[in-house]
C-alpha positions as CSV (number, residue, x, y, z in Angstrom):
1,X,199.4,40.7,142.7
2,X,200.4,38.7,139.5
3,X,200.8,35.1,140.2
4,X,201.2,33.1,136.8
5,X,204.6,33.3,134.9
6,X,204.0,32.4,131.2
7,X,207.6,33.0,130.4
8,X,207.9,29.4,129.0
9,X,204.5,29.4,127.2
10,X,205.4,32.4,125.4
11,X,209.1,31.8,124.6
12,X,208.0,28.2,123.1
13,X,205.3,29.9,121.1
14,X,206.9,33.1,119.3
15,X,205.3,32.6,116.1
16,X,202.1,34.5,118.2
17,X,202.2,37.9,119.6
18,X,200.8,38.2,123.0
19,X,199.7,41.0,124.9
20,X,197.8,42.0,128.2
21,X,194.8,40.6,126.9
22,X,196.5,37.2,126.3
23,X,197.8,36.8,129.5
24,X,194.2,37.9,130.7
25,X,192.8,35.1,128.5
26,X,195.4,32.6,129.6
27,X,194.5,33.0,133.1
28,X,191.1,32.5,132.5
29,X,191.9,29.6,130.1
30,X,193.6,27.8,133.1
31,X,190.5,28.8,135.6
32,X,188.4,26.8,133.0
33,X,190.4,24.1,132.3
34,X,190.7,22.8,135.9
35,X,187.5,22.8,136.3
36,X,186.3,20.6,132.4
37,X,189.7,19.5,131.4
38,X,191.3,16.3,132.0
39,X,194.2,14.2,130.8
40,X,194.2,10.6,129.3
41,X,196.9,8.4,128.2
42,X,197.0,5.8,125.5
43,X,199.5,3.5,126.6
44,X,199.3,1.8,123.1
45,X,200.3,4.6,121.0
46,X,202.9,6.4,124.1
47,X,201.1,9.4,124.1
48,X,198.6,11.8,126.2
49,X,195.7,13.5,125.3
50,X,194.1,17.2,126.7
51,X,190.4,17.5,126.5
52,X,187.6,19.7,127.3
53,X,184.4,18.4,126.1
54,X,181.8,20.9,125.8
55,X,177.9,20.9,124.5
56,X,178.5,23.9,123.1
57,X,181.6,24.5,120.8
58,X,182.1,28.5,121.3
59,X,184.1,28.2,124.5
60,X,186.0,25.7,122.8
61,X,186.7,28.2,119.7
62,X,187.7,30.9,122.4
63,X,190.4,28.2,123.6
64,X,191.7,27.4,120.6
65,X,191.9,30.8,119.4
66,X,193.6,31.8,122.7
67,X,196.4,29.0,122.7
68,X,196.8,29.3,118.5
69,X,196.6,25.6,118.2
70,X,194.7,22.4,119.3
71,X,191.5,20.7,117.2
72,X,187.8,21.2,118.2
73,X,185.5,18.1,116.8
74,X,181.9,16.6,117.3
75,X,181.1,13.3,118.9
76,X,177.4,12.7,117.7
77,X,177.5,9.3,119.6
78,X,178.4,10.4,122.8
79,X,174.0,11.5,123.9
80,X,171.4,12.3,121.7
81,X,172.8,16.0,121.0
82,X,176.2,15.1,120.6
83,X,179.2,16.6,122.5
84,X,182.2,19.0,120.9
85,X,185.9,18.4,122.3
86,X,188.6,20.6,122.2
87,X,191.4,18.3,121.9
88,X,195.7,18.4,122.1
89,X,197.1,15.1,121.5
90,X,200.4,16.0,119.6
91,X,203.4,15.7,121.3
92,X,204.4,19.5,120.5
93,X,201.0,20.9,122.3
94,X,200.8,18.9,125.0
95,X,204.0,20.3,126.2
96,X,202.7,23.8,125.9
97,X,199.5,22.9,127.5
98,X,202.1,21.9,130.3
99,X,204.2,24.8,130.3
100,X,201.0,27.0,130.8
């Protein structure tokens, strides 16, 4: 049985097509994201932040290329190998990232 309704995603995103396969992927994006995702705020500038850090920066790819938008950037300082981070933090994705 289909549980997830993406009506709101997908009407707030029409510049994309979507298909089968991108609910698929959505589904799975939200499996992954409550497990390495988390929200921050930064009360300075009024505004929150989505991120996924990753070792690896292919999942990440496969995100953004899923949702169509978002940034993907390396933090060399974070350990000695560095850490990529998928990253919303404009006011416009954020509230997809909520609608999903």
């Amino acid at each position: 049985m289909n549980t997830f309704n993406f009506d709101s995603f997908f009407n707030n995103n029409l510049d994309k097509k979507y298909s089968l396969k991108s609910f698929n992927d959505l589904c799975w994006f939200i499996g992954f994201a409550e497990g390495d995702a988390s929200w921050q705020g930064d009360e300075k500038n009024k505004r929150n932040f989505f991120i996924i850090n990753q070792k690896d920066p292919k999942v990440l790819y496969k995100i953004k290329k899923i949702l169509g938008f978002g940034k993907i950037k390396f933090y060399p300082e974070q350990d000695k190998e560095g850490i990529y981070r998928f990253i919303v933090y404009d006011q416009k994705g954020t509230l997809k990232i909520i609608q999903l």
